[in-house]
C-alpha positions as CSV (number, residue, x, y, z in Angstrom):
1,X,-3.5,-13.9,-21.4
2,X,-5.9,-13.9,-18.4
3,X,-5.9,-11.0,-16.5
4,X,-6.9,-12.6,-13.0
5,X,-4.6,-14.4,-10.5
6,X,-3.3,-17.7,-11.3
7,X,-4.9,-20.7,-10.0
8,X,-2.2,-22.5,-7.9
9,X,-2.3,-24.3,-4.3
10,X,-4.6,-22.0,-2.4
11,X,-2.1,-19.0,-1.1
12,X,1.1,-21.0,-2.0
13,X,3.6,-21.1,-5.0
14,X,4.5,-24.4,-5.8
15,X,5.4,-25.2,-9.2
16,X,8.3,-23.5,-10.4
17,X,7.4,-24.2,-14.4
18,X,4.5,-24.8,-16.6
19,X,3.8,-27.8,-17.4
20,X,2.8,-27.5,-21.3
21,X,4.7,-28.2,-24.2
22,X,5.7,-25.0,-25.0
23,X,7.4,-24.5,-21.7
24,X,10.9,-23.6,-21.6
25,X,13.7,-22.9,-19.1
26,X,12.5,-19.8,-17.5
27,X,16.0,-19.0,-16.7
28,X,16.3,-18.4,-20.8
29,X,13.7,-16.8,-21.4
30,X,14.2,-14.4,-18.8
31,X,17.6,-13.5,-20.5
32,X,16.0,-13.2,-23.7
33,X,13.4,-10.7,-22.6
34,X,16.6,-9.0,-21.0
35,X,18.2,-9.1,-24.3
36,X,15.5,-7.5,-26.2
37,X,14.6,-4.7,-23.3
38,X,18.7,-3.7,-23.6
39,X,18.4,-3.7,-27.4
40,X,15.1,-2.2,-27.5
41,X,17.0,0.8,-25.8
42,X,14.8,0.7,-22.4
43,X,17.4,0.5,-19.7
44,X,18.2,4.2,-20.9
45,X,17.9,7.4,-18.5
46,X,15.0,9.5,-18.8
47,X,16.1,12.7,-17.3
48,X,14.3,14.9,-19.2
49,X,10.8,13.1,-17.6
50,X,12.0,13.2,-14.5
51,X,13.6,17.1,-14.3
52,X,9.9,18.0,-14.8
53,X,8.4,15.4,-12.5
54,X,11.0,17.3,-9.8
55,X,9.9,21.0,-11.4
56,X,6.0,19.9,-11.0
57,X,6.3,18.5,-7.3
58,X,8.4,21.3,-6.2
59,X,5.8,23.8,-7.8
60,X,3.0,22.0,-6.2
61,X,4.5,22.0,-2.6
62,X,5.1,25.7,-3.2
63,X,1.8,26.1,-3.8
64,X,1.0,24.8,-0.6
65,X,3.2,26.3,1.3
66,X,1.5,29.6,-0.6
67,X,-1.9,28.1,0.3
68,X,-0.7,27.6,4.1
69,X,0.3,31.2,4.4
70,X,-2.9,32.7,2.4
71,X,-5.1,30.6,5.0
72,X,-3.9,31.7,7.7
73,X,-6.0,30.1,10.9
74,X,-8.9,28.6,8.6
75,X,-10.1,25.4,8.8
76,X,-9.7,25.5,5.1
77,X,-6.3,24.8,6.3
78,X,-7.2,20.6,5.9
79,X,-7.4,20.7,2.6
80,X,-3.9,22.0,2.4
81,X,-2.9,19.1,4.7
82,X,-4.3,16.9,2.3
83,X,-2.9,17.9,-0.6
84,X,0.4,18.0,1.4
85,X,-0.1,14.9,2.0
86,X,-0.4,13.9,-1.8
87,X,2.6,15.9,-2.8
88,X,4.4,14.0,-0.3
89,X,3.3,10.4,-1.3
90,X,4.0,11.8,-4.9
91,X,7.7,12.5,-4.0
92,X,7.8,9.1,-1.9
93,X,7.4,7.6,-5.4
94,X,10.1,9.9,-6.8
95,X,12.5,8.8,-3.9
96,X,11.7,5.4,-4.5
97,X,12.7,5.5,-8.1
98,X,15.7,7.5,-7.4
99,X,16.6,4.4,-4.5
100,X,16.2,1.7,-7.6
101,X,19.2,4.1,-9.7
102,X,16.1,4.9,-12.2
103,X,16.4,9.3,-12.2
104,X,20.0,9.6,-12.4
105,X,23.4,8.4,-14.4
106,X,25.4,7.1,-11.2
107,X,24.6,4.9,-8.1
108,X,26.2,7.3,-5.5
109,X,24.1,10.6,-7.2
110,X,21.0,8.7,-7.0
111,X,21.5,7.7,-3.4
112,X,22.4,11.8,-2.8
113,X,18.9,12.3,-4.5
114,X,17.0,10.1,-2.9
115,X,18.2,10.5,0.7
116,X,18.0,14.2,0.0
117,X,13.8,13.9,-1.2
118,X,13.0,10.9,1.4
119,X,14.6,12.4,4.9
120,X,14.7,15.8,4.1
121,X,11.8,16.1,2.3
122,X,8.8,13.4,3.2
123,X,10.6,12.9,6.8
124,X,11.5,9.0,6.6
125,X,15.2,7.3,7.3
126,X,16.4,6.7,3.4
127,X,18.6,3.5,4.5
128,X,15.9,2.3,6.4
129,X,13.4,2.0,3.5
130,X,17.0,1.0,1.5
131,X,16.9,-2.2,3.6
132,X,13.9,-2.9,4.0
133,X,13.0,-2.7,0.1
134,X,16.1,-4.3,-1.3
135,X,15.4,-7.4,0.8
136,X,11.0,-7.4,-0.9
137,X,12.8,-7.2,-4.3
138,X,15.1,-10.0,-3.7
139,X,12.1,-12.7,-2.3
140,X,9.0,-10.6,-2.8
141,X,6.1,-12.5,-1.1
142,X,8.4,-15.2,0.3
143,X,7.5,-16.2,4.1
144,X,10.6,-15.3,6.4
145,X,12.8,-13.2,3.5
146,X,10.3,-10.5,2.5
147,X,9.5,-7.7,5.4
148,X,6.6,-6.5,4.0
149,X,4.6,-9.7,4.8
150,X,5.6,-10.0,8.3
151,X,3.4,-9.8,10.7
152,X,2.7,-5.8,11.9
153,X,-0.6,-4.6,13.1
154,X,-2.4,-7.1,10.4
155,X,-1.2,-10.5,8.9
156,X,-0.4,-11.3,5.8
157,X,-0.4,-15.2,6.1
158,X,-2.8,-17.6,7.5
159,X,-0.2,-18.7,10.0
160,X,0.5,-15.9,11.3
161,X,-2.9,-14.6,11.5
162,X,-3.4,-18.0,13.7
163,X,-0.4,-16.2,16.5
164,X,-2.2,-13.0,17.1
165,X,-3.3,-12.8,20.3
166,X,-5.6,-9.9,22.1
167,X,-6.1,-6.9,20.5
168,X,-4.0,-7.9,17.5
169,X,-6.4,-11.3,17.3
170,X,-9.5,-9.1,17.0
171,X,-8.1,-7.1,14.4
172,X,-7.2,-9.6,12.9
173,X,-10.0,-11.5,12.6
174,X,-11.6,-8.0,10.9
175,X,-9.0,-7.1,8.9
176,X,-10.6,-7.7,5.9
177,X,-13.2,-4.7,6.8
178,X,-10.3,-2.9,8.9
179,X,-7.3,-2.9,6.2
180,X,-8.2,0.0,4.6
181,X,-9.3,2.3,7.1
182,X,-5.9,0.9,9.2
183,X,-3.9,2.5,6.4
184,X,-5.1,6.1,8.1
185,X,-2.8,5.5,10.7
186,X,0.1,4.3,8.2
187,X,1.8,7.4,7.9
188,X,3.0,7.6,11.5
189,X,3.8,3.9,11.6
190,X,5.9,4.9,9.0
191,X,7.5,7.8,10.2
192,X,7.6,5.7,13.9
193,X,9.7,2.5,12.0
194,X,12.0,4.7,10.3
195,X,13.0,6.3,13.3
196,X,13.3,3.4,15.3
197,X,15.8,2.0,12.8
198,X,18.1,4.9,13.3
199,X,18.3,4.4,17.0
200,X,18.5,0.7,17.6
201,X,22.0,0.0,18.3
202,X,24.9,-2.1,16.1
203,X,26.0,-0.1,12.8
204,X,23.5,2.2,10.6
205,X,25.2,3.9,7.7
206,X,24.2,7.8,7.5
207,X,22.7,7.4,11.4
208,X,24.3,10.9,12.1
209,X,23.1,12.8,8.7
210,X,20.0,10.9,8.9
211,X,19.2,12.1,12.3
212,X,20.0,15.6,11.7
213,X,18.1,16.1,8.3
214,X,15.0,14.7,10.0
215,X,15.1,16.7,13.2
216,X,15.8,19.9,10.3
217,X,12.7,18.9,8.6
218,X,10.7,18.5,11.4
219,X,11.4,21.5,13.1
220,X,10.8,23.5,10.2
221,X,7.7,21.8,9.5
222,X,5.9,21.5,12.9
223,X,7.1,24.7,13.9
224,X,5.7,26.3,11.3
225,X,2.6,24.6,12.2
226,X,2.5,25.5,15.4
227,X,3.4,29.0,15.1
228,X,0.7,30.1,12.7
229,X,-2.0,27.7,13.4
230,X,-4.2,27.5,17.2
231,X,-3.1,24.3,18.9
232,X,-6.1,22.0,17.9
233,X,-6.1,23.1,14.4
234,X,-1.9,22.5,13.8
235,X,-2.9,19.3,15.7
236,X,-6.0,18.7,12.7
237,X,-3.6,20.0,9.6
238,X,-0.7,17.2,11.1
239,X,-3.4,14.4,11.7
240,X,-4.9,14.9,8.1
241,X,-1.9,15.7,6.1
242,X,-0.5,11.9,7.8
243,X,-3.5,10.0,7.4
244,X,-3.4,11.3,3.4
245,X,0.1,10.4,3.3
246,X,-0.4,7.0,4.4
247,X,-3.7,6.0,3.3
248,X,-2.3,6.7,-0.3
249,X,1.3,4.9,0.4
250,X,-0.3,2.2,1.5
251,X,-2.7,1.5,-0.9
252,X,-0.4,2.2,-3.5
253,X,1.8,-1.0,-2.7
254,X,-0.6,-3.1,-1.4
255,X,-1.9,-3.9,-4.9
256,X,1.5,-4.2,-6.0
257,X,1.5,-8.2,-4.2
258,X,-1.3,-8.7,-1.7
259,X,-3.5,-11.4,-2.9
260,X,-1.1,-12.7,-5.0
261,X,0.8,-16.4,-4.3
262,X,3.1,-16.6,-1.3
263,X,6.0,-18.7,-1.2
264,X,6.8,-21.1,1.5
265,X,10.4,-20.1,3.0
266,X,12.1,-23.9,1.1
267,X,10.8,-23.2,-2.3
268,X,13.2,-23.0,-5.3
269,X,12.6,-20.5,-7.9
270,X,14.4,-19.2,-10.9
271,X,14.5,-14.8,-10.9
272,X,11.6,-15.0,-13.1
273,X,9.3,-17.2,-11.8
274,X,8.8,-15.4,-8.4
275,X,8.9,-12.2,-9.7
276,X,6.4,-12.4,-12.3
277,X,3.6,-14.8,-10.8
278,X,4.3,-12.5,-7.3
279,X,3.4,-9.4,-9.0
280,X,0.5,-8.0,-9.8
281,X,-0.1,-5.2,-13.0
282,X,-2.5,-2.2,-12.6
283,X,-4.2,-1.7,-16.1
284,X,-5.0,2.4,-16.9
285,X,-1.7,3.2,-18.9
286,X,-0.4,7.0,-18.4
287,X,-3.1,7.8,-15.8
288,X,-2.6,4.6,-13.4
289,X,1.8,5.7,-13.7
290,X,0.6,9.1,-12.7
291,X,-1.8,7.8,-9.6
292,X,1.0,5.0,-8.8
293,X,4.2,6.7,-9.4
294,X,5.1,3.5,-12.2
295,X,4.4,0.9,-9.8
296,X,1.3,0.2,-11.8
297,X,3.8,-1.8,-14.0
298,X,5.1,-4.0,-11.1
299,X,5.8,-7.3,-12.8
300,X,8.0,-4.9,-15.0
301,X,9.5,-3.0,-12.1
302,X,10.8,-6.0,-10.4
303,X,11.9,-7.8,-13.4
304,X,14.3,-4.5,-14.3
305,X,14.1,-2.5,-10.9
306,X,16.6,0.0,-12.4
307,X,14.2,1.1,-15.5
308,X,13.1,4.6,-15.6
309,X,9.2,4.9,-15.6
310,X,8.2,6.1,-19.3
311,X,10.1,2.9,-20.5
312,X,8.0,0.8,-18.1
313,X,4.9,0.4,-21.1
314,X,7.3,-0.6,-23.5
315,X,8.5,-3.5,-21.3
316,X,5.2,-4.9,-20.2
317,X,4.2,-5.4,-23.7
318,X,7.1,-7.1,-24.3
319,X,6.9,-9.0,-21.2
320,X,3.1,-10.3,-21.7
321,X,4.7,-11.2,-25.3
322,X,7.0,-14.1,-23.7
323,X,4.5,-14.7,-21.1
324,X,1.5,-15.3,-23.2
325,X,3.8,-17.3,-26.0
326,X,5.5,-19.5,-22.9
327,X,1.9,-20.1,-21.1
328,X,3.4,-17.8,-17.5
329,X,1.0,-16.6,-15.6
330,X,0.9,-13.1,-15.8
331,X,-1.8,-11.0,-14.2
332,X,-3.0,-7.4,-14.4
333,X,-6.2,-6.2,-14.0
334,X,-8.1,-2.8,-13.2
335,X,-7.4,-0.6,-9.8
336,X,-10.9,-1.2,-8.7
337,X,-10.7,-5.3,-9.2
338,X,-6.9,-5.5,-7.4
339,X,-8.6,-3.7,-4.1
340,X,-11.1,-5.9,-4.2
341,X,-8.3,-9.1,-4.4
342,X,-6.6,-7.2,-1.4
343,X,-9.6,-7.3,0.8
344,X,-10.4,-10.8,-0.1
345,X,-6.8,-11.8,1.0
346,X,-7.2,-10.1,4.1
347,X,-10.8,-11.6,4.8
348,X,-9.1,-14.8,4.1
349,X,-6.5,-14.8,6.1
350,X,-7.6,-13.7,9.0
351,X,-10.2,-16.7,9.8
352,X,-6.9,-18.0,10.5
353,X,-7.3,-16.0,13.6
354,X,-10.6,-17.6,14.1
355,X,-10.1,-21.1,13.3
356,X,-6.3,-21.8,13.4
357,X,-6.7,-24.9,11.6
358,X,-8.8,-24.2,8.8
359,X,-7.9,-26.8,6.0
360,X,-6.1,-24.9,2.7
361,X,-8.6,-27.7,0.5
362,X,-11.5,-26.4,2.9
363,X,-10.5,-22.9,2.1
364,X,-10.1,-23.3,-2.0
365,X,-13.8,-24.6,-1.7
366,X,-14.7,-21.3,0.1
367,X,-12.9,-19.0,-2.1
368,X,-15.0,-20.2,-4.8
């Protein structure tokens, strides 16, 4: 099977099955492929994987905080924020996981866990990224349904790259240069949109706990700072160790689906349509799970969100199998090449913000 993105309707998903002979109901095959992952044994727990994934990240945040103490007021001090700030991202992933009921036996436990490792521990509101990531998984890359296309500082689609105005415009129109070094300040807008969840008013479940975890952990965290470091260098650790956190984060995901076909808001599609030709595979096996915290194997992950990493191989082979024997799209191809297909998106869609009504036909010639 190909390894590069599909050619459909420039940046849109229309056709909901292939149009070959051996085409069948997607619907099928998707629950044959479910059939053989169950039997195949891959919807099983992996605990012993992840009680030393949680043994290695604790020891490796230890051995910051050791490295923090040891330092004293160095400037050698930033390379512990760094690290921090990998640790962090690597525990994101593990909260993640846990929030997808992949870590432990019960729903309720893995909630616990993962509330626990995202609030307390990486300093983000766990019901806020609940919502918000429930509702990608459902309609990932669908216009209106999936929040992490909407429009933030950068667009995602070529109409709403054409409603920027002022300073959003200009970025936009240079976000294909901008994208990555914009994911320096991701971190905080992070932090800043989980925060904002648990103070907006109506009902948010866990607002109380929520609140008091976070202002626990932060506390702790920039007092500490602030109590051994001088101002400007607590100021430099907190400004790295963020920037780290979020550059990583935010790559991390954004080769999961940018670039990849969008879905007008009507569209119809089967479970296994959208999910596969919306998602995009990193190739690298063990290392690339390690980097990526699984989402390497993202057509996977969405097809059977609740599958613990170490099974996630297993399933893509079997996956590609009905894929490549039912002529579906499926794409994966090397870290370096998906970055690339991340800044071309962005390139792309922000002439939007230039011309607002560049022609899609105009634009396939282009890509080209």
């Amino acid at each position: 099977m190909s390894s590069s993105t599909p050619a459909f309707v420039p940046g849109r998903l229309r056709q909901t099955t292939p149009r070959t002979a051996n085409a069948i109901d997607p619907i099928r095959t998707f629950t044959a492929v479910s059939r053989t992952v169950k039997e195949t044994g891959l919807l099983r727990r992996s605990h012993g994987f992840y009680l030393t994934l949680g043994i290695a990240l604790a020891l490796a945040l230890g051995g910051a905080i050791t490295g923090f103490v040891l330092f004293g007021a160095s400037w050698y001090q930033l390379l512990i924020a760094g690290g921090l700030g990998i640790v962090l991202t690597q525990a994101a992933f593990l909260g993640h996981e846990a929030s997808h009921r992949q870590v432990l036996a019960s729903g309720p436990a893995n909630d616990r866990l993962g509330r626990l490792i995202v609030t307390l521990g990486v300093g983000m509101s766990y019901q806020w990224w609940m919502t918000k990531h429930t509702r990608h998984h459902a309609n990932p890359n669908r216009v209106g349904r999936d929040p992490d296309i909407e429009i933030d500082t950068v667009a995602f689609t070529a109409e709403s790259a054409a409603t920027q105005r002022g300073l959003l415009a200009w970025i936009t129109r240079r976000q294909g240069c901008l994208f990555y070094p914009l994911l320096l300040l991701e971190g905080l807008n992070l932090h800043a949109h989980s925060l904002r969840s648990l103070v907006r008013r109506g009902r948010v479940e866990g607002r109380w706990f929520e609140l008091g975890m976070l202002a626990l952990r932060w506390t702790v965290y920039l007092g500490a700072l602030f109590w051994v470091l001088p101002l400007g260098m607590a100021f430099a650790f907190l400004g790295v160790q963020l920037a780290v956190f979020g550059f990583y984060m935010g790559s991390s995901f954004a080769v999961n689906h940018t670039g990849m076909p969008i879905i007008p808001a009507d569209a119809k599609l089967d479970f296994f349509t959208k999910q596969v030709r919306t998602s995009r595979n990193i190739a690298g096996g063990w290392w690339a799970s390690a980097l990526l915290g699984g989402l390497n194997y993202q057509v996977e992950h969405h097809l059977f969100p609740n599958m613990a990493r170490p099974h996630l191989a297993r399933a893509r082979e079997i996956v590609r199998e009905y894929c490549a024997t039912h002529e579906i799209p499926y794409t994966e191809m090397s870290l370096a090449r998906a970055h690339a297909a991340v800044v071309r998106h962005m390139h792309e869609v922000g002439r939007a913000a230039v011309d607002p009504f560049t022609c899609p036909l105009v634009a396939s010639y282009r890509r080209a």
